[in-house]
C-alpha positions in Angstrom: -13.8 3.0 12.0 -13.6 2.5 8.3 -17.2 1.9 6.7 -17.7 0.0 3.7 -19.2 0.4 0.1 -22.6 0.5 -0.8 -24.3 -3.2 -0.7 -21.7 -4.1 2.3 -18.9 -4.9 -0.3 -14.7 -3.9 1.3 -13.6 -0.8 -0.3 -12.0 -1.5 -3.2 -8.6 -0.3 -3.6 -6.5 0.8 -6.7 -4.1 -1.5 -8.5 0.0 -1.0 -8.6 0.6 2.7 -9.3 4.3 2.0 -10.8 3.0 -1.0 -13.2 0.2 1.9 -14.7 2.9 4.4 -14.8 5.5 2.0 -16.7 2.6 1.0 -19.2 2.4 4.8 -20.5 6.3 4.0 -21.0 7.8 5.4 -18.0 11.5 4.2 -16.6 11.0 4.1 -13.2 14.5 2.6 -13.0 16.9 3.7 -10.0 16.1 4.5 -6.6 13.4 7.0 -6.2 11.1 4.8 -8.3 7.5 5.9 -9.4 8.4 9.0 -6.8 10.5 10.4 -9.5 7.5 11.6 -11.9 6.6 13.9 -8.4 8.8 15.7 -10.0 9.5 15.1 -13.5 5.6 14.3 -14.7 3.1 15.1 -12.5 0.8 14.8 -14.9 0.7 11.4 -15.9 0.8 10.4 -11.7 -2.4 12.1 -12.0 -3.8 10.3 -15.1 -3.1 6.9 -13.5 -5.1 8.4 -10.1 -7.6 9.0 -12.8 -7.2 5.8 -14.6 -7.9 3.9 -11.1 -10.6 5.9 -10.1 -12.6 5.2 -13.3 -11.9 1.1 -13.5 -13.8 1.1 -10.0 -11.4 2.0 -6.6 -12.5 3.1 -4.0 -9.3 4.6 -2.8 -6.3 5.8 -4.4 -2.9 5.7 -2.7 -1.1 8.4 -3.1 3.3 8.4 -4.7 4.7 8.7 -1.5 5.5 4.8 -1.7 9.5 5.3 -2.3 9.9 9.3 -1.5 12.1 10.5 1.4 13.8 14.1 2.2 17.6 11.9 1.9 16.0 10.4 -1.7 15.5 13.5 -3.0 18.5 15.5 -1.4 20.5 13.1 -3.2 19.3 13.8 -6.1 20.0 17.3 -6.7 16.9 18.9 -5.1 17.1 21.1 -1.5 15.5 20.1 1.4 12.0 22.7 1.2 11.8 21.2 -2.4 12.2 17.5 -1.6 9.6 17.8 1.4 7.1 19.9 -0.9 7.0 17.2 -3.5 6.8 14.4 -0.6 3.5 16.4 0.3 2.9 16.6 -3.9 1.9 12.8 -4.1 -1.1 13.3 -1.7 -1.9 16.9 -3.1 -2.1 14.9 -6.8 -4.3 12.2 -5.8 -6.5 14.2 -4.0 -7.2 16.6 -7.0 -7.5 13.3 -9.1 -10.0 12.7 -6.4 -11.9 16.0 -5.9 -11.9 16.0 -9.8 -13.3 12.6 -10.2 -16.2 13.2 -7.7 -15.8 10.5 -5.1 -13.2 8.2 -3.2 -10.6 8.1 -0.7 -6.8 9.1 -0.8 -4.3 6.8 1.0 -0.9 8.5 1.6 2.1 6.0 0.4 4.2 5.7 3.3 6.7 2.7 2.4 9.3 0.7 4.2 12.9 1.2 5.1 14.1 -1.1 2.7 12.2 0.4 -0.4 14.9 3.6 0.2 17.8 1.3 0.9 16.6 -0.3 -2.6 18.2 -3.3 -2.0 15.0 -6.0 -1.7 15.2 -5.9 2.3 11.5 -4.9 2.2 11.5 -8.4 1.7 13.5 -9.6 4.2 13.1 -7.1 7.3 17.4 -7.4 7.3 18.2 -4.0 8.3 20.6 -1.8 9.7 18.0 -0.1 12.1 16.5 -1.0 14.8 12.9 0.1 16.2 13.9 3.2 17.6 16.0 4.1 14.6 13.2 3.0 12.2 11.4 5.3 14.7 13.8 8.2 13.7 14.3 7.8 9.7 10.5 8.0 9.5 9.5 10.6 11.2 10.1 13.6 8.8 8.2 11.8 6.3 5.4 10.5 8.2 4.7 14.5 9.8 5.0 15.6 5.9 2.4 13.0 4.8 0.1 13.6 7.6 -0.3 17.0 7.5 -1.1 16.6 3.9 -4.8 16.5 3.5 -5.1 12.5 3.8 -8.3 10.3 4.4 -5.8 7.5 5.4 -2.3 6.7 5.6 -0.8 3.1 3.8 2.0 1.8 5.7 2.8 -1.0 3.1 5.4 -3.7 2.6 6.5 -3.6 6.0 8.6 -6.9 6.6 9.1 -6.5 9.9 7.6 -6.2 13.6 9.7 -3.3 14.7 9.3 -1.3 11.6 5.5 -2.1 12.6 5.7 -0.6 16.1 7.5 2.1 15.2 5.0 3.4 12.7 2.6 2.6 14.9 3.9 4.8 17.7 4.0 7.7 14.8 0.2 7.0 14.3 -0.3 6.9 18.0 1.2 10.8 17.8 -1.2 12.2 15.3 -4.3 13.0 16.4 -6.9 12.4 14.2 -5.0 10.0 11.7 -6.2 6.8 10.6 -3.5 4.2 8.9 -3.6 0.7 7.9 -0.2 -1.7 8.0 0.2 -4.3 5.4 3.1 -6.6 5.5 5.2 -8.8 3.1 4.9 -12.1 4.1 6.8 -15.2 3.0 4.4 -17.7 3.4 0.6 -18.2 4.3 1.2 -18.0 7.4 4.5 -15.8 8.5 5.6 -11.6 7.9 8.7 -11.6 5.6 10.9 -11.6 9.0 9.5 -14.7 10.4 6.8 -13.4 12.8 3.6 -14.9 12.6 1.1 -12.7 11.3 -1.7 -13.4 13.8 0.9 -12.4 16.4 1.8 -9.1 14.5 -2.1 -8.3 13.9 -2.8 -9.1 17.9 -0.2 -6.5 19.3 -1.4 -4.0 16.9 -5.2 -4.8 18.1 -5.3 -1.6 20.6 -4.2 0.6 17.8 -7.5 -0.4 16.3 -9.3 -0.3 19.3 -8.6 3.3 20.0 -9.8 3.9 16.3 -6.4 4.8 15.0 -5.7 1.7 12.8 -8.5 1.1 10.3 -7.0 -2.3 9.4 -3.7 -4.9 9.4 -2.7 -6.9 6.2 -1.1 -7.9 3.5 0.4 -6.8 0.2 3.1 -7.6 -2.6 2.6 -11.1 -1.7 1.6 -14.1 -3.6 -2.3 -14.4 -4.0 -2.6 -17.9 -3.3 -1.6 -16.7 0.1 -3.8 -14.2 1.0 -6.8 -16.3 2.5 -4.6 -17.7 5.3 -3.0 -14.3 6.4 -6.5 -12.6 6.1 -8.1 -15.2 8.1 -4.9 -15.0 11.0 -5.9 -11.3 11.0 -9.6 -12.1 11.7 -8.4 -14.7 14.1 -6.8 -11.7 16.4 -10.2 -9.4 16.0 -8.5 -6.8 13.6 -10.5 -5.6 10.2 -7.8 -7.1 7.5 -6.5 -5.3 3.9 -5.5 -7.7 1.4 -4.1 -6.5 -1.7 -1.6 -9.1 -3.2 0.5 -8.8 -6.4 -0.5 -10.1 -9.7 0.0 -14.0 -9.2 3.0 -13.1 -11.6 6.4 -14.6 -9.7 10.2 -12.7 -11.0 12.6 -14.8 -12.9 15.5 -13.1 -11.8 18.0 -15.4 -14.0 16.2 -14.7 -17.3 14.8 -11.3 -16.0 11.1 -11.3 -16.7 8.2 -12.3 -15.1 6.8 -15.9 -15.4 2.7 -17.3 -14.0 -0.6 -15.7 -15.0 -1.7 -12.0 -14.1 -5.5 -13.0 -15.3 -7.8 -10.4 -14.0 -10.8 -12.3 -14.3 -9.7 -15.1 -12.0 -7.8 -12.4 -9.8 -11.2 -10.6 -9.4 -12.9 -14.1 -8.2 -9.8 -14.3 -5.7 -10.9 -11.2 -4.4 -14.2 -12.4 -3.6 -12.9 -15.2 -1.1 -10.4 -12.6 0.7 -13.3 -10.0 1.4 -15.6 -13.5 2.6 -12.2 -14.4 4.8 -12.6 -10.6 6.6 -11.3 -8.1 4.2 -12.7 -4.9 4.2 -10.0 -3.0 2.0 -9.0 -5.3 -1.4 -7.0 -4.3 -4.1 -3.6 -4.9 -6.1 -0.4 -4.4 -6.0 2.3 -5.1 -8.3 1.4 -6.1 -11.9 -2.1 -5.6 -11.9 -3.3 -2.7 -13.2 -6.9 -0.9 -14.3 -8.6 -4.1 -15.5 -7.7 -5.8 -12.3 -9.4 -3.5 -10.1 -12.6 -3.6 -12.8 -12.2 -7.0 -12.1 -12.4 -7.1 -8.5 -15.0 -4.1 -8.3 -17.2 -6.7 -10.6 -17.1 -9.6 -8.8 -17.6 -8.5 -5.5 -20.3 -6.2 -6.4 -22.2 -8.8 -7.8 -21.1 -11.0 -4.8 -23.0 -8.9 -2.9 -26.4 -8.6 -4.9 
């Protein structure tokens, strides 16, 4: 099972790799996201590593977020060179790690939607069903598993049978650890409607055997978080909880509106890790002094 940090504080996770990479002045813009600097700027994916590492995470996940063989083939590059950089975003983050001295590397494994790039990573609407979810993320998965991982971050999932299907990849690689984190609509519900205490109970024996370190939540509202970690407690499963800025998308003006105040994001954190959290972090629009944030509080939090 997953330990925790010194003075029984959750590891602390990083903060939204494509919001530090767009602050250096990156355009992430089109469909292969921040997965494109795999390949164009390798460099500055491992400065924000770095850049994480030093504000206070215990864990940094790794580009793989929007990468897949099709992404890449469409794109120009050949197949042995679209599944070399898909191993690339763990190889980065762990010689950010190995360089640093300490922590954890998470490979990126993201949903369905975040390739179809057309928001249903919000939704759970797709085209695919569990075994063909199943299918489309196999190559992938085997790439990012193989690569020299602590732990693999299945993340955004909006949707129970994208969730059993990665769990049935987990359940076929021995010796891998993973943790699923959904979008979720409400306090209470995964982006496709099913409750999240249900979702967290029928992926309970995963955790039992070891394999799944933890179930969650991210790229959701904050003010949500204490209910979903708390379902997740409620069906005997470790939770992860690593929301978006607070910040909400004004898609008619185009920019985002609400507060992204680390200070009172990094008090949030305390009440999600005294919900059940053991893994805490950010996700979109927080950045380095979020995670400082959150690495302060709950480290005085816990004496």
């Amino acid at each position: 099972m997953l330990g925790t940090a010194p003075g029984g504080r959750p590891l602390v996770l990083d903060g939204g790799l494509a919001t530090r990479l767009e602050s250096y002045g990156c355009d992430l813009g089109g469909g292969l996201w921040s997965a494109r600097l795999l390949a164009e700027a390798p460099e500055l994916v491992r400065r924000a590593h770095r850049d994480y590492f030093e504000a206070g995470a215990d864990v940094a996940i790794a580009a793989g977020y929007q990468a897949s063989v099709p992404a890449f083939t469409a794109r120009g590059a050949a197949e042995t060179e679209a599944r070399a950089l898909i191993a690339r975003s763990v190889e980065l983050a762990r010689a950010e790690r190995d360089a640093f001295g300490a922590g954890l590397v998470a490979a990126g494994v993201g949903p369905y939607g975040a390739a179809r790039a057309d928001g249903s990573e919000y939704t759970g609407d797709y085209d695919l069903d569990e075994d063909g979810l199943y299918s489309w993320h196999r190559e992938r998965w085997r790439l990012l598993a193989g690569a020299g991982a602590d732990l693999i971050a299945c993340e955004t999932i909006p949707s129970m049978p994208e969730a059993r299907a990665l769990a049935r990849l987990l359940e076929e690689s021995p010796g891998a650890r993973a943790w699923i984190s959904f979008s979720c609509r409400d306090g209470e519900r995964v982006s496709d409607g099913t409750p999240l205490r249900e979702a967290a109970a029928e992926l309970a024996p995963s955790h039992a055997a070891g394999r799944l370190v933890a179930v969650g939540v991210n790229c959701t509202a904050p003010r949500h978080v204490p209910a979903l970690v708390r379902a997740v407690g409620g069906a005997g499963v470790p939770a992860v909880a690593y929301p978006n800025s607070g910040e909400a998308w004004d898609a008619v003006h185009r920019r985002w509106t609400g507060t992204s105040e680390p200070e009172e994001f990094g008090r949030a954190a305390v009440d999600w890790h005294a919900a059940g959290a053991v893994l805490v972090g950010g996700c979109c629009r927080t950045g380095p002094e979020h995670v400082r944030s959150v690495r302060a509080h709950l480290d005085r939090a816990a004496g």
